[in-house]
C-alpha positions in Angstrom: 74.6 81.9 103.5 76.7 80.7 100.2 74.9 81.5 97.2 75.5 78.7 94.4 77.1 80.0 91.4 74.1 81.4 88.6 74.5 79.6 85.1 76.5 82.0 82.4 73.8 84.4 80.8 71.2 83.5 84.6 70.1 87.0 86.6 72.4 87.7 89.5 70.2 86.3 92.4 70.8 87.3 95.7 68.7 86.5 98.8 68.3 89.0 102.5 66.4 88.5 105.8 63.7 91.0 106.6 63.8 92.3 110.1 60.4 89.8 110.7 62.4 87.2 109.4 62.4 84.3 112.0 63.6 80.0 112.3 61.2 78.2 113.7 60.7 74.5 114.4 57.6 72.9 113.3 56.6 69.2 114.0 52.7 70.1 112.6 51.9 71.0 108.5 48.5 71.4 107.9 48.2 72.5 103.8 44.7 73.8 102.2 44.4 74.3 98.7 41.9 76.8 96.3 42.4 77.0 92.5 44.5 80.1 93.4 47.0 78.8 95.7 48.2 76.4 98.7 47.9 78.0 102.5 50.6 75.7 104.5 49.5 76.2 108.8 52.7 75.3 110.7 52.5 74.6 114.1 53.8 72.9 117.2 51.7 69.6 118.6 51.6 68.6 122.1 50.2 65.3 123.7 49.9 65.7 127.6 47.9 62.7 127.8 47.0 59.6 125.6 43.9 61.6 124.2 44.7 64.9 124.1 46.8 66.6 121.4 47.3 70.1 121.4 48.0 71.8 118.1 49.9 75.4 118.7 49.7 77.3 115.0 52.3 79.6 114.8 53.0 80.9 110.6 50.5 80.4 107.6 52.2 80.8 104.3 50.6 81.3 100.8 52.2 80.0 97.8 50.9 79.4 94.4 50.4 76.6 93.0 53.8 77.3 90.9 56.0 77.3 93.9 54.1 74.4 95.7 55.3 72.1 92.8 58.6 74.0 92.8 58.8 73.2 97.0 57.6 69.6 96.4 60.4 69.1 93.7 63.3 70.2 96.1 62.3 68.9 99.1 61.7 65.3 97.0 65.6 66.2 95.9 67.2 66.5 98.7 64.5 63.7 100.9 66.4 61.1 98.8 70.1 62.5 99.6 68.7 62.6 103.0 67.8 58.8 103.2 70.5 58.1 100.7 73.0 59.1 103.4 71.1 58.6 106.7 68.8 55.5 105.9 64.9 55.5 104.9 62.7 57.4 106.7 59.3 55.4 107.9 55.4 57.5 108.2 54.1 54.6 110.1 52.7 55.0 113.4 55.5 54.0 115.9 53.7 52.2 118.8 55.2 52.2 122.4 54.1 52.1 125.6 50.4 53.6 126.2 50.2 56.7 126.5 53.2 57.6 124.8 53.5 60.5 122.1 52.1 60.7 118.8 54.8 60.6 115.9 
């Protein structure tokens, strides 16, 4: 991984992997919040059938309410180079055929 280069007089940063460290692919985000901090469940969600959705939880992650604004800032930054390049992205419900998966 490239690290960009720090600002004159900025601490050296430099980032590792852990041996837990993982990728994972999540199509679920379910985020609770406390005055203390934000607990993100990311999961996997399966529909096998018009009415049954299946929600697999795989990570929780704690942040404080610091690096929630600090996540919501960057991933706002690069959502609109994103859609700048790729097109707008859409949250509406895309309806198909019954029984078909739920977006």
């Amino acid at each position: 991984m490239t690290q960009p280069k720090q600002p004159s007089g900025s601490p050296n940063v430099t980032t590792k992997q852990t041996d837990q460290y993982r990728d994972s692919y999540a199509n679920s985000v379910q985020v609770r919040m406390s005055v203390w901090d934000f607990f993100f469940v990311f999961g996997t969600m399966h529909q096998d059938s018009s009415d049954d959705v299946q929600i697999e939880n795989f990570q929780g992650i704690y942040l404080s309410p610091q690096q929630a604004k600090a996540l919501m800032n960057v991933l706002g930054h690069n959502l609109a180079q994103y859609e700048q390049t790729f097109g707008a992205l859409a949250l509406e419900p895309q309806y198909g055929p019954p029984g078909g998966p739920v977006n």
